[in-house]
ZAMAR-368703 format. One record per residue: residue in one letter; x, y, z of N, C-alpha, C, CB in turn. Coordinates in steps of 0.1 Angstrom, whole numbers, plus 5000, padded with zeros to 4 digits. Glycine has a CB too. Layout:
N
AXYZXYZXYZXYZ...
***
This chain:
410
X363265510874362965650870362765730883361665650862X362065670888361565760903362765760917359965670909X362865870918364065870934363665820944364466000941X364665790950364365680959363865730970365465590962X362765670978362265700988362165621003361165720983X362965691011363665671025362565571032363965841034X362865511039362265451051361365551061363365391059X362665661065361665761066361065901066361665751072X360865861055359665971048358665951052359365971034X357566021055356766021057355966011047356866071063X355065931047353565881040353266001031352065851053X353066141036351966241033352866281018351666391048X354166311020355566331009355566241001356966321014X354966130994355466040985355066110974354965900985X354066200973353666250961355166350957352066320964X356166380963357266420960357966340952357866460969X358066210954359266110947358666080929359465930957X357166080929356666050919356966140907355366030921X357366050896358466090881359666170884357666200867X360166140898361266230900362866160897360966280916X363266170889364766150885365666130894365266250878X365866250899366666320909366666440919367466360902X366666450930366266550940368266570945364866460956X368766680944370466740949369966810955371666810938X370566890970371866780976370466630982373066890995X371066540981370266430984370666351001370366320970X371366411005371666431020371766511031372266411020X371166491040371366641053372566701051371366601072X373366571053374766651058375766701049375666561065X375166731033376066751018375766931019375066650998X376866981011377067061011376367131023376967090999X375067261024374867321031373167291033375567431027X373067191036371567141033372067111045370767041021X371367161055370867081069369667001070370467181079X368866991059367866941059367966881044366667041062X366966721044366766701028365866751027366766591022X365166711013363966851012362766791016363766930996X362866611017361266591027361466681036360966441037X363166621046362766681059362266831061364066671068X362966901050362367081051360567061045363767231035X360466991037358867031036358166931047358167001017X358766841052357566781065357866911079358266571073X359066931076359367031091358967211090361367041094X359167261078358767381073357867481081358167361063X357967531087356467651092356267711084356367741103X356867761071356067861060355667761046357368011054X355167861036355167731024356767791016353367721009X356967681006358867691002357967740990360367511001X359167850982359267940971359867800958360668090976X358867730955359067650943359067730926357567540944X360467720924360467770910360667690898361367860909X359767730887359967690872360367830863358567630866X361767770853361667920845361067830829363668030843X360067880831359867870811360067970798358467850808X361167970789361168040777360568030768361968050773X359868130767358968120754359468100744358168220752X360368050736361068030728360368000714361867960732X358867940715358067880706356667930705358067740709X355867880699354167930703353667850711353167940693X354167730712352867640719354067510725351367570703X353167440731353967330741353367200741354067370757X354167120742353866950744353566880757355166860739X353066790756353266670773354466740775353566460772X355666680770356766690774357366810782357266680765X356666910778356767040787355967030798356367160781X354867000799353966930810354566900824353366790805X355166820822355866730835356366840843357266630830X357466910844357467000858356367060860358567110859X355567140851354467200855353367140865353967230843X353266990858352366920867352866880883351966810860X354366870881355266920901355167020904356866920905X354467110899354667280903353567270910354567410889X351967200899350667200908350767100919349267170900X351766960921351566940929352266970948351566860923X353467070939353667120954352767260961355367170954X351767270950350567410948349867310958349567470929X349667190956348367100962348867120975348166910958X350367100975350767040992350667171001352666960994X350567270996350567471005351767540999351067481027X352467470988353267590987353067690977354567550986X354367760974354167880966354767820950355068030974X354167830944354567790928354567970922352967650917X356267940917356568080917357068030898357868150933X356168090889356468030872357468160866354568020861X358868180862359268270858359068260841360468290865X358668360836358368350820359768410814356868470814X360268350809362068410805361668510796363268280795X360868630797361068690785362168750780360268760783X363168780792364368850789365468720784364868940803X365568620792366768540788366368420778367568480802X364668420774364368390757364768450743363168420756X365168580745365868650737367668620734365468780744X368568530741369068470739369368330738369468500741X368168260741367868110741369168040748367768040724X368067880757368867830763369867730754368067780774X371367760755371967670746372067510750373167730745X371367500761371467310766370867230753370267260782X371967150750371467040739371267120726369966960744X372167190726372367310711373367250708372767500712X373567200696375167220683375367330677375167120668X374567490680374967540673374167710680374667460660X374567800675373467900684372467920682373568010685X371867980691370167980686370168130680368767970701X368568120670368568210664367068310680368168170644X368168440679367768560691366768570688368368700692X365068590695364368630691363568800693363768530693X362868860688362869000694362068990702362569110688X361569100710360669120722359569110719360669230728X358669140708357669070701357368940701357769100691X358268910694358068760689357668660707359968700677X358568720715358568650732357168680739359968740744X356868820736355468860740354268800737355268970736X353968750725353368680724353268530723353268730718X355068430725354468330731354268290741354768250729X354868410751354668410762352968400769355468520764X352368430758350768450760349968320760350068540748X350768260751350268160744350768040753350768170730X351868060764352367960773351367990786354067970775X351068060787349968100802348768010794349268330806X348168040784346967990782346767850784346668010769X348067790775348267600776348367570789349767520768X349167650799349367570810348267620825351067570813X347467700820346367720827345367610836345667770819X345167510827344467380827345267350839344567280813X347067330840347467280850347767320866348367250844X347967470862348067490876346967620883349767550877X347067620897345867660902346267770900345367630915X345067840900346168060890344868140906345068160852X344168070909342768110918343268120933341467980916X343768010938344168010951345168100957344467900954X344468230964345468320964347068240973344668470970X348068350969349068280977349468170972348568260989X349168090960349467970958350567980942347867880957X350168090939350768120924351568280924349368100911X352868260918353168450914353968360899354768590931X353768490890354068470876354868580875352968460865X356068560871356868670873357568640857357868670889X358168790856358868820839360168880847357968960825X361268730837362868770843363468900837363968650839X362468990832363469090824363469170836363069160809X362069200848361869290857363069310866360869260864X363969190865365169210871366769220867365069130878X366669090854367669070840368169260834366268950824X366369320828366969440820367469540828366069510810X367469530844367769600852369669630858366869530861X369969510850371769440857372669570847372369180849X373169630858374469710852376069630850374769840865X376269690844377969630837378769570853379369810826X378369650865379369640874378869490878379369770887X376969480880376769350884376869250874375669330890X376969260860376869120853378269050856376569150836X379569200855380769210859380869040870380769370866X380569110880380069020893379568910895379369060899X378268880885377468710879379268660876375968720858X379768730863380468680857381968630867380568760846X381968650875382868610881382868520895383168710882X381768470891381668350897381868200893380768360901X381968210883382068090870383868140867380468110852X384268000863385767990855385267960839386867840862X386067990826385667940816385467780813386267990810X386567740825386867580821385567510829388567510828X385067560839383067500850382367530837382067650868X382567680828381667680817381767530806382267830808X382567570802382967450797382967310795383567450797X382367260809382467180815380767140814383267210829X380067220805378367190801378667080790377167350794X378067030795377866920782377966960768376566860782X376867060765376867170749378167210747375867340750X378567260755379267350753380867280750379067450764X380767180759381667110756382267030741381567060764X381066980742381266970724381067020712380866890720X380667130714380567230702382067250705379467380703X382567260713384167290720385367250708384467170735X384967110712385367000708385566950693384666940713X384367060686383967000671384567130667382266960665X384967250677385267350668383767430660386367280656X382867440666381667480665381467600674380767390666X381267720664381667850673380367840688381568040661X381067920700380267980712380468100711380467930726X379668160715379268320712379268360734376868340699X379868450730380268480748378568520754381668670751X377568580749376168600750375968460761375268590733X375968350756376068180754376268200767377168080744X377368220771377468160784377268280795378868080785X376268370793375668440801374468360806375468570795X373768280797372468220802372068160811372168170798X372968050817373068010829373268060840373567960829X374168180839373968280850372868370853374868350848X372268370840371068480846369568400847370768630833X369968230840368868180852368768190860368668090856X370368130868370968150883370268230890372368200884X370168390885370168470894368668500891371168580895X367468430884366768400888366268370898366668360884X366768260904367068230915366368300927368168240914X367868380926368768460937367468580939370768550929X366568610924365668750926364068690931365568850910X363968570926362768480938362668410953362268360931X364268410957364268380962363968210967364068460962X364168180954364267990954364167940965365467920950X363367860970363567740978364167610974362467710982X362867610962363867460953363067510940363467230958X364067440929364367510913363567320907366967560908X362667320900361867220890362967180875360267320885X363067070869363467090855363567000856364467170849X364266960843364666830834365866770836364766850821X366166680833367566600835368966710829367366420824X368266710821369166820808369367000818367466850787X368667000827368767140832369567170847367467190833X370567000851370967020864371767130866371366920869X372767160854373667270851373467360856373867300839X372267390849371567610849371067550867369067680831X370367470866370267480883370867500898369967420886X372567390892373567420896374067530905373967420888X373967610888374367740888373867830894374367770878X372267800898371667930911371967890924369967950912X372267760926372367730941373967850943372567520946X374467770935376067890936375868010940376967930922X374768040930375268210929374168250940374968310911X373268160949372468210961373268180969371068160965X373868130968375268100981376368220983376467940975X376568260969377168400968376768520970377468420959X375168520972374968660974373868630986374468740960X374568540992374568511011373068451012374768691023X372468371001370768291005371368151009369368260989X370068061011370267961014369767871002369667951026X371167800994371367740981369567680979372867610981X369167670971368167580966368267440965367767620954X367467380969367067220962366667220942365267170973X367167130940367367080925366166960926369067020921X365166980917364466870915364566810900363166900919X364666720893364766660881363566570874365866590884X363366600862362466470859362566410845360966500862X362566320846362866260833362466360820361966120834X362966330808362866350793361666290787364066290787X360166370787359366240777359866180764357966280773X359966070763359765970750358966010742359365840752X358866040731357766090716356965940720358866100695X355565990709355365900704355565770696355165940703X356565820692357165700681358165560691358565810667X358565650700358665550711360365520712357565400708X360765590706362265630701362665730706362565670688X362665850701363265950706362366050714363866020695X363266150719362466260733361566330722363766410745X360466360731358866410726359866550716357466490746X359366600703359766720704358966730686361766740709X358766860684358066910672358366940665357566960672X359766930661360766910650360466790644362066910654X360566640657360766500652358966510646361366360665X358266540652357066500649356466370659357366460634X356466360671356166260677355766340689357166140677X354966440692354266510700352666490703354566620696X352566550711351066610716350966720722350366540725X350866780714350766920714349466950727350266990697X349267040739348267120750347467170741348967240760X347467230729346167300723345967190711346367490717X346167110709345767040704343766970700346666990711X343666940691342266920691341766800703341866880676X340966760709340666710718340566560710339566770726X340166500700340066410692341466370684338966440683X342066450683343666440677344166390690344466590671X344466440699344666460708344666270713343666580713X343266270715342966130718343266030711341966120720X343266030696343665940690345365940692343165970677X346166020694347766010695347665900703348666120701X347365980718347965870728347165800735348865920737X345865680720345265560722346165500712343665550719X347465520714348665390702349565480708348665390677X349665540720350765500727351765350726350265500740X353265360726353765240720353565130739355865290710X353465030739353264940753354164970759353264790753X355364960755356765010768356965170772358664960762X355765240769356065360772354665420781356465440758X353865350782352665350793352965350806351765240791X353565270814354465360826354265480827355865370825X355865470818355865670820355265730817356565750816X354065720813353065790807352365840815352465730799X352165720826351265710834351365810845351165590837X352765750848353565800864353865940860355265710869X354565990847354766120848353666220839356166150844X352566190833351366280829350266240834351066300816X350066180845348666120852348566120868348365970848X347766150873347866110891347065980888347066240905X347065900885346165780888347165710892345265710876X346465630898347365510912348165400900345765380927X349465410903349965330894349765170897351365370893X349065130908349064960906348064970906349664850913X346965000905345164990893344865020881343965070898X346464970876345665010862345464880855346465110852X344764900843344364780835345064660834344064800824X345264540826346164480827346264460815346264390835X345564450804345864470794346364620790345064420788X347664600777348164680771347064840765348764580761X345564740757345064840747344064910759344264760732X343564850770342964890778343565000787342564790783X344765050785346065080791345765210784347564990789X345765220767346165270759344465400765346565150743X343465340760342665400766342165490777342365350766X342565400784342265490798343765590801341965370815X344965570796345865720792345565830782347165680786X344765800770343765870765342965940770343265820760X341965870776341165960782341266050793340365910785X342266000803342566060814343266210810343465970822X343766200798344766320795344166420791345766300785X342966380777342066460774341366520785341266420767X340666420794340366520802340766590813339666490805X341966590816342366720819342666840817342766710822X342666820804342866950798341467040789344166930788X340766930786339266960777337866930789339166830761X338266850798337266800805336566640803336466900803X335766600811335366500811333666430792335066520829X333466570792332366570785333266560772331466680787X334466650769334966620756335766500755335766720753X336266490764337366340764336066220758338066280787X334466220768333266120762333666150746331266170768X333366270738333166270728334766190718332566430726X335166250723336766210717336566060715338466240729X336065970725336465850725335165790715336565790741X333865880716332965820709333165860691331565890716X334065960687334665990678335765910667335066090683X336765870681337565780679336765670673338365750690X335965610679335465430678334465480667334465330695X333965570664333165590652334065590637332365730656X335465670635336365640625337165520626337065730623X337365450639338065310636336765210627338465220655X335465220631334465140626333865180611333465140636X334265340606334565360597333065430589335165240593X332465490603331565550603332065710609330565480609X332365820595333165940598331465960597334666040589X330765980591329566060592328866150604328665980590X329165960613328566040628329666110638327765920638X330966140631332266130641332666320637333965970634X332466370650333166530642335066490642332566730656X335266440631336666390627337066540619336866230615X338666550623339066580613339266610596339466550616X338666640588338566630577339966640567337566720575X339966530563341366550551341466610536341866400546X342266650535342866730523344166640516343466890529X343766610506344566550500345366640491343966460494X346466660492347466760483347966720474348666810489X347466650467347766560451346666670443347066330450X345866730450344966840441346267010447342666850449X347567010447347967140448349767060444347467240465X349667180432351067160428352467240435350967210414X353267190438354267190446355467230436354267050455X356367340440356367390453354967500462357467470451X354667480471353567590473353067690483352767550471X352867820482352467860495351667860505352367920495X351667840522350867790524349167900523351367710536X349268000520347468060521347468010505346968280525X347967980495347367870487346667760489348067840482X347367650495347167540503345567610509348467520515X345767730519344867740529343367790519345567850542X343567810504342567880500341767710487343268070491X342667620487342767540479341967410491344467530474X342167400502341567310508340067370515342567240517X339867460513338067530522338367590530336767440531X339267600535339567650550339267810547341267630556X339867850539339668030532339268030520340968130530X338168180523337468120510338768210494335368210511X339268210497340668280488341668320491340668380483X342568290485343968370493344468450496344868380493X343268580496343368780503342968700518341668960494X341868630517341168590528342668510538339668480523X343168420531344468280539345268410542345568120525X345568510535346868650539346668700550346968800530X345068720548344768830564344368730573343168970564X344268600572344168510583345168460592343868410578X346368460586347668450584348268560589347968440571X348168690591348968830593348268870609348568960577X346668820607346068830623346068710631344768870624X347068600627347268520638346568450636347168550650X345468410632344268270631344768140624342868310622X346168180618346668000615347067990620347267940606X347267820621347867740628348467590625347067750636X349667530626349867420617350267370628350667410605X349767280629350067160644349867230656351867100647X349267310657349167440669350167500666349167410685X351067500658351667630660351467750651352967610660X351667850657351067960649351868020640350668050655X351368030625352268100618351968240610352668010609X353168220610353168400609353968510593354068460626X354968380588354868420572353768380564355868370566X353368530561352768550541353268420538353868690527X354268450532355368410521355668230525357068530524X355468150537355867970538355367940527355167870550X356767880523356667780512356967670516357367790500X355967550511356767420508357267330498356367350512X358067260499358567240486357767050481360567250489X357467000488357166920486355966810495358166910482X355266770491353966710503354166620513352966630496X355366550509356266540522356266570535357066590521X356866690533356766810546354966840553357367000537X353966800551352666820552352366720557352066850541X352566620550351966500556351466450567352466440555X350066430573349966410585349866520595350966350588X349866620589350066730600348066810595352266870596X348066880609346866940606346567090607346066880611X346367140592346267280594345067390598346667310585X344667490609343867490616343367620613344267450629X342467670610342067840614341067860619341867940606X341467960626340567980639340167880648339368020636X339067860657339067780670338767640660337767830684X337767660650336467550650336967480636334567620649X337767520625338167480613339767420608337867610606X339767310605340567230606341267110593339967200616X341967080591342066950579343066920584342166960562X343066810582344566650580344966640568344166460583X346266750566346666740552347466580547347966890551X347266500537347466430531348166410520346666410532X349966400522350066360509350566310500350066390507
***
């Protein structure tokens, strides 16, 4: 999992190689790297312009999103500049990597506000206090700015067949599954992301060497000095199968309840504690426990508390061992709702007026219309969700406001 680390590197840099996939160009003498990027961050006299772009595409985020963020604070630890770009402009046509199909556009609204909602979650992680250490920037300040002559110009740096040559894109290609010309603007106006922060080196996922690619090019074209590509693995869900994601249902949600939270990942699956460890923990990877469940624990706690603190993570665990032993009385648990008392198909401020949460469903409407629900942390925002069957519910927990909560059951 981790890139390989030189003979000589120096000691102080290892915290660079840790959960790192892949570091391009990975040689002095490749392409136009005079330096690898130890050698530029051991040799450096300024701090390097470290970028992440995140699209708000959703309300809320997982571990799995976590991971570059937590390389963002650690090149924040080492002096540099963690420079976070909020896609609100190129969220509005979603990134097509690992799409079969197009995304649905979202409006400027709908981006505004998860955009709010992505500062909040990842606050916990990075230092927002140390001046000089953080700039948060919105790609539209430069994106809604691009005239026909310069997109013209992006666009002509790419061939259709390099387009084509994305993985997505290629097999939607392939299957005869339409691309929409929008589509392959996106990668370019990461790119020139880039090109408008002035990149040193670009953060992401295995899945994002493409769009990264694509800025070193286009800072090469408009006469910078290309960026370093850093990579990091895909988290594994819980289920210990497939990548983390909230569709499948095998997440851990950042706003998550601190006791939910903890209970997920104390049944972390055994072959996935590693990576658990190495890419959502700074704890020294050869002190850890040696048993599996003891493993399971102290990845639990460590996680909670970084994001809730040390006093909630105590309670979480004293919570946890109080419903394994089957004493909820003394445990502030979750409370379940069993949906064998609500006939299906059904809406959910029914549901929400049917399990306590509201005391009626004028009350679940205007709870619902001002943002205070929430199903798995995410926030919803139709009246009108229906579900069709208890199925779809199951397991999941529906939330309003900060303090009120159930584990629908059904």
């Amino acid at each position: 999992m981790t890139a390989s680390v030189s003979s000589k590197t120096p000691q102080n840099l290892t915290w660079l190689y840790r959960g790192v996939s892949e570091i391009f160009p990975d040689q002095p003498d490749s392409d136009d790297a005079a330096l690898s990027l130890a050698q530029r961050l051991a040799q450096t006299d300024r701090p390097l312009r470290v970028k992440l772009g995140i699209d708000p595409t959703g309300s809320d985020i997982h571990l799995g999103h976590s991971i570059p963020v937590r390389k963002l604070r650690a090149f924040q630890d080492a002096g540099h500049t963690a420079v976070l770009i909020i896609g609100d402009f190129t969220a509005r046509i979603g990134d097509p990597t690992g799409k079969s199909e197009v995304r649905r556009q979202l409006t400027s609204e709908e981006v505004a506000q998860n955009a709010q909602t992505y500062l909040d979650q990842v606050r916990p992680i990075l230092d927002f206090d140390t001046p000089g250490r953080l700039e948060v920037r919105y790609n539209s300040e430069w994106l809604s700015k691009l005239d026909l002559s310069k997109i013209s110009e992006l666009l002509s740096t790419m061939t259709v067949g390099q387009m084509l040559a994305k993985e997505g894109f290629a097999e939607r290609y392939e299957k005869e599954n339409p691309i929409f010309l929008h589509e392959f603007l996106y990668p370019l106006m990461q790119g020139y992301d880039s090109v408008a922060v002035q990149a040193d080196v670009e953060l992401g996922g295995t899945d994002q060497k493409f769009n990264i690619a694509v800025g070193r090019d286009l800072q090469r074209h408009f006469g910078q000095m290309p960026q370093f590509g850093l990579l990091m693995p895909i988290l594994i869900g819980t289920d210990g199968e497939k990548k983390m994601s909230k569709s499948l249902g095998n997440y851990v949600g950042l706003s998550e309840d601190p006791l939910w939270m903890y209970q997920k990942l104390e049944k972390t699956p055994d072959h996935l504690l590693e990576q658990y460890f190495e890419l959502l923990t700074n704890l020294p990877l050869d002190g850890l426990p040696e048993q599996p469940r003891d493993r399971q624990k102290l990845l639990a706690f460590d996680i909670v508390s970084q994001y809730y603190g040390k006093d909630a993570a105590e309670l979480a665990v004293r919570d946890a061992q109080a419903i394994t032993a089957g004493n909820t009385n003394s445990a502030k648990a979750v409370p379940e709702f069993y949906l064998k008392e609500v006939n299906f198909p059904a809406k959910l401020f029914f549901i929400l007026g049917k399990s306590g949460l509201c005391s009626s469903g004028t009350e679940a409407r205007r709870q619902i219309q001002g943002g205070g629900v929430k199903l798995d942390g995410d926030r919803v925002s139709d009246v009108n969700l229906t579900f069709e069957s208890p199925s779809e519910l199951d397991g999941r927990v529906l939330q309003v406001g900060k303090n009120k909560s159930v584990r629908l059951i059904g």
